[in-house]
N, C-alpha and C positions, 0 to 999 in steps of 0.2 A: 504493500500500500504506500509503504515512504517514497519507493523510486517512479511509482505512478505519480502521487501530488509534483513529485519534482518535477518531472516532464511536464506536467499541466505548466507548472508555472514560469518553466522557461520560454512552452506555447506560447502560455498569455501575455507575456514581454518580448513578443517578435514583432518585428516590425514589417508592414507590406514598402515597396521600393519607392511608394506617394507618399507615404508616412514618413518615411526618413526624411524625404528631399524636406518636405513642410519642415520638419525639428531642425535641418541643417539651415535651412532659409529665416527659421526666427531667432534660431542663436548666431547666428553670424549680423544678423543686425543689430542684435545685444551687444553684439562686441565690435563691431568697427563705432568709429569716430563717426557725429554727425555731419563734421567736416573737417576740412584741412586745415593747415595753419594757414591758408590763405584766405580761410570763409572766417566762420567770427563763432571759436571757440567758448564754452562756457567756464571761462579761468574768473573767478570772481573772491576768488581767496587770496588774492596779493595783499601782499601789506607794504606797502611804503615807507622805505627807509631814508632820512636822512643822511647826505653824506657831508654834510658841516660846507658846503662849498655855496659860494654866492649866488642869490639868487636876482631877477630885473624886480626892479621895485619903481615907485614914482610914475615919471613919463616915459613911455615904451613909441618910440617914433621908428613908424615903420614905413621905409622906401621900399616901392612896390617895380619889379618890374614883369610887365607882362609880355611875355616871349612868345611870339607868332600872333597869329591875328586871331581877336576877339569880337563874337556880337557885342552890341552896346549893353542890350541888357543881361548878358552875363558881366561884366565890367559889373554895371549899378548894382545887381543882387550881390555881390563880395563887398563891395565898399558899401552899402548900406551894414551888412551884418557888422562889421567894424567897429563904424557906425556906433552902430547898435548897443556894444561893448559896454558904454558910459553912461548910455539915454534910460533917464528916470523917467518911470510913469509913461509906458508906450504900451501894456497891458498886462495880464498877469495870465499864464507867469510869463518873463521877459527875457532875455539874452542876457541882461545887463546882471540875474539876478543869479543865473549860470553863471556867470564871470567871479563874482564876489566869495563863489565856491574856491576857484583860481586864486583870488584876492588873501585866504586864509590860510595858504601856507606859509606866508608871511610868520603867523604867530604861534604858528604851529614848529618854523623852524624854529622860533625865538620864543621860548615861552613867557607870556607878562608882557611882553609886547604888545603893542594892536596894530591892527592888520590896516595901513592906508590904501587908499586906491589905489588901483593902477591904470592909469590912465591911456589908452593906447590912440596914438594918432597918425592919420597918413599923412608924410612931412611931405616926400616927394612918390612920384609914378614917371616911370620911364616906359616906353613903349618900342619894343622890337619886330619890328616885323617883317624883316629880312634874316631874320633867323641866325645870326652872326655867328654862332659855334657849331651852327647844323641842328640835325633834327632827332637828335640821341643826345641827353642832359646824361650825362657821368660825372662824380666829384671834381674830375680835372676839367671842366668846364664851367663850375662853381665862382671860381674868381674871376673870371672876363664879367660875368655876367651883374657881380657886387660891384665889383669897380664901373660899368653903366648906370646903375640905381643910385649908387651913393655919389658917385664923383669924387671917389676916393675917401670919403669923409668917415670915421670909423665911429659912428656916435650914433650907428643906426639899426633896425634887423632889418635886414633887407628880403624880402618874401617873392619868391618867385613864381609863376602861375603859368604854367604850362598850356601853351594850345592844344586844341583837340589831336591835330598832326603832328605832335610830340610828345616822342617816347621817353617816358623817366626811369633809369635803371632803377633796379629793389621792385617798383611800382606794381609788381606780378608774383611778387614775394608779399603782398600783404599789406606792405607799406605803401599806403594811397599818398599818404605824404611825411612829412622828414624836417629834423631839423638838425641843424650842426654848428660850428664853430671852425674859421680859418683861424692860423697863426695863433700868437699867445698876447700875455698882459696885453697891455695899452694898444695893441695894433691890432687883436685879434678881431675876429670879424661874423656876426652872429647871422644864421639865416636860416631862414624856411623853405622849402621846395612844395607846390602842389602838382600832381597831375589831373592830366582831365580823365575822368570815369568814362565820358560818353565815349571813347575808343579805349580808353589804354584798361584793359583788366573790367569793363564795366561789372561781371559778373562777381566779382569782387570789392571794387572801389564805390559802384552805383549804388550798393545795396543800401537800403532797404527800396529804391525807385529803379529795380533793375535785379530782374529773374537772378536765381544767387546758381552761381557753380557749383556748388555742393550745398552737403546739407538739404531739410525739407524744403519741396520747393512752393513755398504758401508767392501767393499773389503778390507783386510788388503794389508800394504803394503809390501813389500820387504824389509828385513833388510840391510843395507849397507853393512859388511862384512859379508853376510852371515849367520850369526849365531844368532838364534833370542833368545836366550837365553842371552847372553853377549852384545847384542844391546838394547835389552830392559834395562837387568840391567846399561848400559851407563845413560840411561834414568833418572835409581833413583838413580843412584851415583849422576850424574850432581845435581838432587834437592838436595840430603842432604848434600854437598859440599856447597854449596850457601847459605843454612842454617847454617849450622855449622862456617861457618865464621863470616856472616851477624847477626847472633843472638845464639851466643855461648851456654848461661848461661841463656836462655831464657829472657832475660830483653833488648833484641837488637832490633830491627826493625822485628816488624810482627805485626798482625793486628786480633781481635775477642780474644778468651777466651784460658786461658794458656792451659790448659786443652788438647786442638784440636788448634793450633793457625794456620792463614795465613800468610806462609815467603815468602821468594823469588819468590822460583820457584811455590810455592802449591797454592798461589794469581791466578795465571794465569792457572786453570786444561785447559787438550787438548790441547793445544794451542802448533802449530810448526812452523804454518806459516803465512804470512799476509794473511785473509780472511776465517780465520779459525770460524768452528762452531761446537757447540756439535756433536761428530763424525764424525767431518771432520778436518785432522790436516791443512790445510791451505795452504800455499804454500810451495813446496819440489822440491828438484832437483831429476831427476835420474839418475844413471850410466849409459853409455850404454854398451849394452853386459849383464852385471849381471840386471840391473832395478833394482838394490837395490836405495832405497830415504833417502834421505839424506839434512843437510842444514848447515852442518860445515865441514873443512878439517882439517885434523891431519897430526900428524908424519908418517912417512914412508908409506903415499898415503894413509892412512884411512880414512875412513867418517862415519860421526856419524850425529846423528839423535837430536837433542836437543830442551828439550822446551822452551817456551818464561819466560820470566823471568819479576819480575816488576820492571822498573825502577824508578831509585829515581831523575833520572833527568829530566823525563815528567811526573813523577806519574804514570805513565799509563804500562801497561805491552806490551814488546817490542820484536823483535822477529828477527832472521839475516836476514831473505827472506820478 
């Protein structure tokens, strides 16, 4: 009778060749990644380290130059969000009140301190549109392009905004946009790179206005004004803004290996709203009439779309919605 029940029960644990494939197909989606490190990971356990190194405080004047040729209104949707930065009472919640998250690392590096503004303003804008280093941005092409913006003057971050027909290296690594530091003390020279989503990597840099490469693929959304070129890029300006203050010279508040580090905004990928999960931005408002989604207001009626950022006042990454 023993070695009957046993045969029963090896029976009853056999599997037909549809029944496997099914168990092989739902444990293997248990176990892969719901994307790559180029989609937007759910890492929300970083913690932000201090590295005792200086951070921009005060007035942040930022020489713009824009390399290849732009619509107009992509030009206005980036310099309103700027804008935007400083502008009290434009609705709630606001860019300005996003920013003031940025504003508190200040006292967070210095504890007993208080946290003053920071005021960011476009000094100068240079415009290129003959393409003078070619149509592939690599670090050695970095300096032609500061010494245009600035005219040589080192007292600036100089931001650089990549046309649609230009390719950003890193840019397909995940890195929609960047920010660095030429040379050293007093000479040295601070800046930002964007690219544009609407070709370079859109499937990556457009998200959440732009079908994602991996990961679930739920509906993109609606860009707020429209334009999902200049809305995404709002996107990577806002991170490497945050960065670039927060952790200038790379020895400021970020977290993992200098190399590839976690800042402000890169701490919290995906992430726009309370409730958010890999491919899902979380909570958003929408317009009515347009349905563009949105979770900050700006100058002269715009809405912008922003991600969460880590704060240094719950440690944890925070978000307007």
């Amino acid at each position: 009778m023993q070695a009957e029940t046993r045969g029963k029960t090896k029976a009853s644990m056999a599997f037909s060749p549809i029944t496997k494939s099914l168990l092989f197909i739902a444990i293997l989606f248990l176990v892969l990644p719901l994307g790559s490190r180029a989609a937007h990971p759910a890492n929300t356990n970083s913690v932000l380290t201090y590295h005792n190194g200086p951070m921009l405080t005060g007035q942040v004047n930022l020489a713009i130059m824009w390399y290849g040729r732009f619509a107009r209104d992509t030009k206005n949707i980036l310099r309103d969000f700027i804008r935007s930065l400083n502008a009290p009472r434009v609705g709630d919640p606001s860019v300005s009140e996003w920013w003031k998250t940025v504003e508190r690392y200040q006292s967070a590096a210095h504890p007993g301190a208080r946290s003053g503004p920071i005021r960011v303003k476009i000094a100068k804008q240079k415009t290129d549109k003959n393409y003078s280093v070619g149509k592939i941005l690599t670090e050695d092409f970095i300096q032609p392009l500061i010494e245009q913006a600035t005219g040589g003057a080192s007292s600036f971050v100089t931001v650089i905004f990549a046309a649609r027909d230009v390719s950003v290296v890193d840019t397909c690594d995940g890195r929609c946009s960047k920010h660095g530091v030429l040379g050293a003390g007093r000479a040295s020279r601070l800046y930002v790179v964007v690219g544009s989503p609407e070709t370079e990597c859109p499937g990556v840099c457009g998200w959440p206005f732009h079908k994602a490469d991996y990961g679930p693929q739920t509906l993109p959304l609606q860009p707020p004004n429209g334009n999902i070129g200049a809305d995404a890029m709002v996107i990577g300006l806002s991170q490497a803004l945050a960065a670039v203050v927060t952790n200038p010279y790379n020895n400021g508040f970020f977290d993992g290996p200098l190399t590839r580090p976690l800042e402000a905004v890169t701490a919290c990928p995906g992430m726009f709203g309370s409730g958010s999960f890999p491919g899902y931005t979380g909570k958003v408002l929408m317009s009515p009439g347009t349905g563009g989604c949105f979770n900050a207001h700006g100058v002269k009626g715009r809405k912008f779309l922003l991600p969460a950022i880590w704060s240094p006042d719950t440690r944890r990454c925070w978000t307007l919605l």
